[in-house]
TORKOL-4160 file (C-alpha; in steps of 0.2 Angstrom, whole numbers, padded with zeros to 4 digits, m for minus):
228
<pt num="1" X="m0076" Y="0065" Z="m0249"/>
<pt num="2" X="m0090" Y="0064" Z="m0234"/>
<pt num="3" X="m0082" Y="0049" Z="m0228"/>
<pt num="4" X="m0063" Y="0055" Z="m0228"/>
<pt num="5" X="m0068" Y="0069" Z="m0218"/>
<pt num="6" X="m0076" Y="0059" Z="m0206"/>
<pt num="7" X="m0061" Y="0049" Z="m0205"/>
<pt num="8" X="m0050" Y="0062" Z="m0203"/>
<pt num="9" X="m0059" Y="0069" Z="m0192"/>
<pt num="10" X="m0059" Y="0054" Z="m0179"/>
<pt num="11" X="m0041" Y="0052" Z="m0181"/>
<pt num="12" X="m0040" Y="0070" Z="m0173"/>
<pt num="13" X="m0052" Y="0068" Z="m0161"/>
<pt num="14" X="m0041" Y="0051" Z="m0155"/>
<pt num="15" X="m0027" Y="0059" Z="m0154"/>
<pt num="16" X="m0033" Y="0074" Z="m0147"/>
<pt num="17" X="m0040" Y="0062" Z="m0132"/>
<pt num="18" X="m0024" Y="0051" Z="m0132"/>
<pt num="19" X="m0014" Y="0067" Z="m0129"/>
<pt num="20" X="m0026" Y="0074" Z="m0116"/>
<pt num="21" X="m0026" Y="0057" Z="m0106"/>
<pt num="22" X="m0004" Y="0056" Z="m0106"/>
<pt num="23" X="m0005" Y="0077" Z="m0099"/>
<pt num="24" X="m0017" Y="0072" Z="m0084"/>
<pt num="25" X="m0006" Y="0057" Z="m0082"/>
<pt num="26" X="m0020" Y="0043" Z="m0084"/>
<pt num="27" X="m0014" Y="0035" Z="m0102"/>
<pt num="28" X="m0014" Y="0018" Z="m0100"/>
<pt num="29" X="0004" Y="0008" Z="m0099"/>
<pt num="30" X="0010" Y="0001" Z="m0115"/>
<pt num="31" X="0020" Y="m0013" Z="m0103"/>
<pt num="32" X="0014" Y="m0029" Z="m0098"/>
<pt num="33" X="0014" Y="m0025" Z="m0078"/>
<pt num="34" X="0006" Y="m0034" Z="m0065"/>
<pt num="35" X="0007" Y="m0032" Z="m0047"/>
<pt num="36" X="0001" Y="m0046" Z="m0032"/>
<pt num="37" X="0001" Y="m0051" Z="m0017"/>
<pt num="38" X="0000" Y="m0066" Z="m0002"/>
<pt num="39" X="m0004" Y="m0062" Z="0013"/>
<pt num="40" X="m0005" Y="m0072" Z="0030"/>
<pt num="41" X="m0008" Y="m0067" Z="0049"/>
<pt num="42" X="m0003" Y="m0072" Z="0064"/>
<pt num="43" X="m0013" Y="m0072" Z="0082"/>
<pt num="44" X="0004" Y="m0063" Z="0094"/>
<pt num="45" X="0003" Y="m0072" Z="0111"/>
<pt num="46" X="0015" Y="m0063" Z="0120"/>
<pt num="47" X="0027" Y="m0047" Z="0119"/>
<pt num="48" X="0019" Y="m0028" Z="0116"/>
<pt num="49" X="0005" Y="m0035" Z="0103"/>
<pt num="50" X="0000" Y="m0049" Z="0111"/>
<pt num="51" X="m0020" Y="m0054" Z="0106"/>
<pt num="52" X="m0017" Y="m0045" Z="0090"/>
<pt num="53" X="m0014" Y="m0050" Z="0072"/>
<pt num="54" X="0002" Y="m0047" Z="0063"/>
<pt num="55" X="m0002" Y="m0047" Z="0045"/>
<pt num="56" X="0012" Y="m0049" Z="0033"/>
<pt num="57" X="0012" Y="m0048" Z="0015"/>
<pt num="58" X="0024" Y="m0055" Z="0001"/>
<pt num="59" X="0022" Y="m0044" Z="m0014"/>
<pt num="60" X="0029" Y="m0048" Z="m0032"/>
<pt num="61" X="0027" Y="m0035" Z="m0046"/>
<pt num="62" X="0035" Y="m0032" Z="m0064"/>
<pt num="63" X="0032" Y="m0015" Z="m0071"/>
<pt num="64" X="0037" Y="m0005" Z="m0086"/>
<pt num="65" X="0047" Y="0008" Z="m0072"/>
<pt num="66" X="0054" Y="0007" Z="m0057"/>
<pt num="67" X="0041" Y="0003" Z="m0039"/>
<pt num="68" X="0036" Y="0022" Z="m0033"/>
<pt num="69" X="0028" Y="0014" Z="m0018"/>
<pt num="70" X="0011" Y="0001" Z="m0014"/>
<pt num="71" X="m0006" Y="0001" Z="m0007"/>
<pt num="72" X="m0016" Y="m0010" Z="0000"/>
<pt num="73" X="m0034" Y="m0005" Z="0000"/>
<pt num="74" X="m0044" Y="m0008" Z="0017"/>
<pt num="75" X="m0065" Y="m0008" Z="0018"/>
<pt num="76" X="m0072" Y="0008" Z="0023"/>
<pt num="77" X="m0078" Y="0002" Z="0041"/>
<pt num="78" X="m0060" Y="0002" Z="0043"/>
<pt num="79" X="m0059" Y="0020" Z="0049"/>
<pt num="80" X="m0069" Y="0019" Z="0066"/>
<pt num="81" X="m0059" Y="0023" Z="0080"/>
<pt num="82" X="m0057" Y="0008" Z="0088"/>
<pt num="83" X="m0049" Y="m0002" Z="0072"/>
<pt num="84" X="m0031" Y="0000" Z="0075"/>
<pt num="85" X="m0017" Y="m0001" Z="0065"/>
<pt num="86" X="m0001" Y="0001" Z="0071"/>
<pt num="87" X="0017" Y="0003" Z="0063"/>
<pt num="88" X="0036" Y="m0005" Z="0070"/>
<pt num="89" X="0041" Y="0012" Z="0063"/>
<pt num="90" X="0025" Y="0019" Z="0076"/>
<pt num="91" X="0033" Y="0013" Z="0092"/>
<pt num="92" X="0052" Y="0016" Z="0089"/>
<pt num="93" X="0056" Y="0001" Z="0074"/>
<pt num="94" X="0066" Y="0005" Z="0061"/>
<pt num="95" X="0054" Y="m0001" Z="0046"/>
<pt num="96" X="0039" Y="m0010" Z="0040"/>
<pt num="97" X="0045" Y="m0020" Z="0026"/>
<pt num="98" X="0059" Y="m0023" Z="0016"/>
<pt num="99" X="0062" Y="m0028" Z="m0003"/>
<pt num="100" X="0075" Y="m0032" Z="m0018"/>
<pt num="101" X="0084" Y="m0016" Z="m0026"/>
<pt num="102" X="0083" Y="m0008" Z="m0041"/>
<pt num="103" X="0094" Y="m0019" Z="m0050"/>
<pt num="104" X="0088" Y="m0034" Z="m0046"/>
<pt num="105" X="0081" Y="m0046" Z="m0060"/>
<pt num="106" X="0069" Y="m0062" Z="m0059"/>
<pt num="107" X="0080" Y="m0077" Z="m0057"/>
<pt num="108" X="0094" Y="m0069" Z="m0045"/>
<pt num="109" X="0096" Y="m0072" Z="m0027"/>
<pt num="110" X="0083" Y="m0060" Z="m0017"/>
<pt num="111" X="0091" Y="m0049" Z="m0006"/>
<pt num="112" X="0083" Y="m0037" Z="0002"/>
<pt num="113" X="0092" Y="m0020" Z="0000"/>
<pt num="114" X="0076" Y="m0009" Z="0002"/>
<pt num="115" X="0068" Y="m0004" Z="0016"/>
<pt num="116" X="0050" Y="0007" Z="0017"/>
<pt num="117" X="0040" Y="0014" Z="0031"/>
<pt num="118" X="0022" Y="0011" Z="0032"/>
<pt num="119" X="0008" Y="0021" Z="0036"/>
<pt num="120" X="m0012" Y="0023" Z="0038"/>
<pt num="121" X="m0020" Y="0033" Z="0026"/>
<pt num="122" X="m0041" Y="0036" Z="0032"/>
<pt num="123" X="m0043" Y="0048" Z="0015"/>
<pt num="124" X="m0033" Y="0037" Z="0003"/>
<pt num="125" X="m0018" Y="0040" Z="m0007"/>
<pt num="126" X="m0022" Y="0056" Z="m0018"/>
<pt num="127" X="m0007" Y="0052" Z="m0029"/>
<pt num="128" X="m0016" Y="0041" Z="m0038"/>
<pt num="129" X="m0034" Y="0045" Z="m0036"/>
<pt num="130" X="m0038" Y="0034" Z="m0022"/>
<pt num="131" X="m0051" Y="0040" Z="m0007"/>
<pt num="132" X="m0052" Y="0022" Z="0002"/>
<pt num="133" X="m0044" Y="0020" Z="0018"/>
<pt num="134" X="m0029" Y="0011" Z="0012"/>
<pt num="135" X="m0011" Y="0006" Z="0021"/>
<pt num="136" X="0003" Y="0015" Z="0010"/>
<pt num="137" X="0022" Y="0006" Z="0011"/>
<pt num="138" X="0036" Y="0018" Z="0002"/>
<pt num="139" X="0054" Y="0017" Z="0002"/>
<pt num="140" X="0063" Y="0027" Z="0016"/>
<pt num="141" X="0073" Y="0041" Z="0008"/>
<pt num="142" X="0093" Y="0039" Z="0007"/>
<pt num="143" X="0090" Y="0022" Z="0005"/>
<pt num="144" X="0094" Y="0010" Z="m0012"/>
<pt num="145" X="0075" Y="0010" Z="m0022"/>
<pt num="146" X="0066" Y="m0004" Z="m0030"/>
<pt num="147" X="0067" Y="m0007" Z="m0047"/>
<pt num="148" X="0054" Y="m0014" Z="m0063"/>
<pt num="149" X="0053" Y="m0031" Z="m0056"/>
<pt num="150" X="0054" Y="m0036" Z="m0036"/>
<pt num="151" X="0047" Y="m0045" Z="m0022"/>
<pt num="152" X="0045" Y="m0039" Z="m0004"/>
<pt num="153" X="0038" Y="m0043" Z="0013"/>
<pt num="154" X="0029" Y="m0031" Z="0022"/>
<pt num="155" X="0018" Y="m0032" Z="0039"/>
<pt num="156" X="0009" Y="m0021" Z="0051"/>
<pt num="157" X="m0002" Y="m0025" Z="0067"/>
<pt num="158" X="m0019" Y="m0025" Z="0070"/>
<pt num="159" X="m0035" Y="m0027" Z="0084"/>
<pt num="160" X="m0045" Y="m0034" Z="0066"/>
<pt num="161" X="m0049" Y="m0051" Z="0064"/>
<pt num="162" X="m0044" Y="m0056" Z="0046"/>
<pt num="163" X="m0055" Y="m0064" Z="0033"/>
<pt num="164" X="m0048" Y="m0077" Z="0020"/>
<pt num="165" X="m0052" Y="m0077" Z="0001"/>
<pt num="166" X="m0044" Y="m0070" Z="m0017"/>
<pt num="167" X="m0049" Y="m0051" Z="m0017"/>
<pt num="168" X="m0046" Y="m0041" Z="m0034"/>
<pt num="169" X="m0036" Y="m0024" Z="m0035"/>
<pt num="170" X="m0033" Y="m0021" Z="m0018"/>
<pt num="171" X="m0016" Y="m0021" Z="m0022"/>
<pt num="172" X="m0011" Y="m0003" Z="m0032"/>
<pt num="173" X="0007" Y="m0002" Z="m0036"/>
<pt num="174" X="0010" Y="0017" Z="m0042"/>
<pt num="175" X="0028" Y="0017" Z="m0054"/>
<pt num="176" X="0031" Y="0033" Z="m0062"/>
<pt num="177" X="0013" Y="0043" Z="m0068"/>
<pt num="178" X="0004" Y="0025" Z="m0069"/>
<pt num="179" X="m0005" Y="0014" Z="m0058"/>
<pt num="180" X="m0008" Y="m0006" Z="m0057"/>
<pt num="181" X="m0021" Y="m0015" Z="m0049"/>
<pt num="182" X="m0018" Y="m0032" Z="m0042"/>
<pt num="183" X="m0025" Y="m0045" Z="m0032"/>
<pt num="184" X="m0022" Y="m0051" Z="m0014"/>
<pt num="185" X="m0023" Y="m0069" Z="m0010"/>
<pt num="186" X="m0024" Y="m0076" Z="0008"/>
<pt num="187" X="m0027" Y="m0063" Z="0023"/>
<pt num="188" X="m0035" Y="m0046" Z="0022"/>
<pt num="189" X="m0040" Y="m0036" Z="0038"/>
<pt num="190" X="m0062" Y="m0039" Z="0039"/>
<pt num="191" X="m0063" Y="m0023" Z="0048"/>
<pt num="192" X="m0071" Y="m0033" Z="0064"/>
<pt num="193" X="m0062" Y="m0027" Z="0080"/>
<pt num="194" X="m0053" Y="m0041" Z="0092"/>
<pt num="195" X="m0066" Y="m0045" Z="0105"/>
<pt num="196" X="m0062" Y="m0036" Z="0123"/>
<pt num="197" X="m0050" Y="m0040" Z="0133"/>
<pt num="198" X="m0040" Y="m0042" Z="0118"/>
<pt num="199" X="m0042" Y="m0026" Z="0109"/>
<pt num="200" X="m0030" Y="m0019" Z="0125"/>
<pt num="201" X="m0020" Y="m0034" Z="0125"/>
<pt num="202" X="m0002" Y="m0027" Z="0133"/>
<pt num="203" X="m0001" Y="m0009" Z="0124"/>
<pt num="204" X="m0009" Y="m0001" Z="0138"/>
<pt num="205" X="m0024" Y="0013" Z="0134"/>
<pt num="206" X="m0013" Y="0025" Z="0135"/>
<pt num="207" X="0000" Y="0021" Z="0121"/>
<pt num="208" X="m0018" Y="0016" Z="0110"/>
<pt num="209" X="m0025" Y="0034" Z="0113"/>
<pt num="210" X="m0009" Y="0041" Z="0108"/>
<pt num="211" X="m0005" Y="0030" Z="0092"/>
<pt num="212" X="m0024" Y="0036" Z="0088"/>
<pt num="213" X="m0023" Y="0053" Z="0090"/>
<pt num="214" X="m0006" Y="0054" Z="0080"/>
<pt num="215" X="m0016" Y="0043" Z="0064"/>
<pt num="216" X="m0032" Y="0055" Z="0063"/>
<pt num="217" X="m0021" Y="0072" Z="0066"/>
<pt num="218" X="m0015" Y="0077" Z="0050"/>
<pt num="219" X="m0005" Y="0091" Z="0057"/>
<pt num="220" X="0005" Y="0077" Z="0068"/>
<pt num="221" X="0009" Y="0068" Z="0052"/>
<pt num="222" X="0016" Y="0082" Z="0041"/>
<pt num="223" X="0028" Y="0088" Z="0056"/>
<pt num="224" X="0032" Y="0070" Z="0057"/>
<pt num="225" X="0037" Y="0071" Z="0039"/>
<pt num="226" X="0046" Y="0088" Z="0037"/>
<pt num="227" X="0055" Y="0082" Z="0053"/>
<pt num="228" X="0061" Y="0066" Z="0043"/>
């Protein structure tokens, strides 16, 4: 009798946890998913960026819902003032990456129907319970939206010199309440600023002063987003 009890007992208790975990939105996906990416980078010579890296990403994920947007998680010495990262969307571009839709399947021709505008997040991405400085692609609203399974391409500039190596759950695809961590194989921003003069490069200090003050000024990027 003792030991039914007890067993009742921990099949309450189980459930009682299971049920708490799925309210907070933390209950682990029953689906297989997986999330990762390649990256490269390449040393600009000439136009606006020239002596920075532009650091591109192919992503491939197959999740149990549909692509809610992606992260890609940086070091912590990332957030001193003199690392930069910077946008197309940040200097008049229309996006920062693209992807297949929502209803496309592995084995079909990829075309990209999706496009997503990228940002610098210091704090992390709160949605998920991230505090790392991360970089944070989601779609563009009014736009076609990615689906379960997809691959994209997406890219940003930097004055950081990359580092090359396999680096585990960097990549965090967020789909629906749940969250996957993947790996990044290739480039991946070391966090070690471009030696002077190239940290300047062709930008100019003012349009650096302003593309820093509009990163570390919340304020500037809510307006940014109600304005959107």
């Amino acid at each position: 009798m003792y030991d039914t009890r007890r067993q009742i007992m921990k099949g309450w208790l189980a459930l009682a946890l299971a049920m708490a975990a799925l309210s907070l939105g933390w209950g682990a996906d029953a689906g297989a998913s997986v999330i990762s990416a390649v990256g490269s980078a390449e040393l600009i010579s000439e136009g606006a960026f020239a002596g920075w890296y532009k650091y591109t990403y192919d992503v491939t994920w197959s999740l149990s819902r549909g692509l809610s947007h992606w992260d890609l998680v940086l070091k912590p010495a990332c957030t001193q003032e003199d690392h930069l990262f910077v946008f197309d969307t940040d200097v008049g571009g229309a996006y920062d990456g693209l992807s297949t839709g929502k209803n496309w399947s592995t084995g079909d021709p990829i075309v990209f129907t999706v496009s997503y505008e990228g940002d610098f997040e210091a704090s992390g991405d709160p949605s998920i319970g991230l505090t790392s400085p991360l970089m944070k692609w989601e779609p563009n609203e009014n736009n076609n939206q990615p689906g379960k399974r997809g691959v994209g391409t997406f890219w940003f500039y930097a004055n950081v010199i990359p580092e090359y190596n396999t680096f585990e759950d960097v990549v965090v695809g967020k789909y629906s309440r749940y969250t996957k961590y993947g790996d990044l194989t290739g480039a991946y921003p070391s966090c070690e600023v471009i030696p002077e003069p190239f940290t300047v490069g062709l930008l100019g200090v003012g349009t650096i002063l302003t593309m820093l003050t509009r990163r570390r000024n919340p304020e500037f990027l809510s307006q940014r987003r109600r304005a959107e």
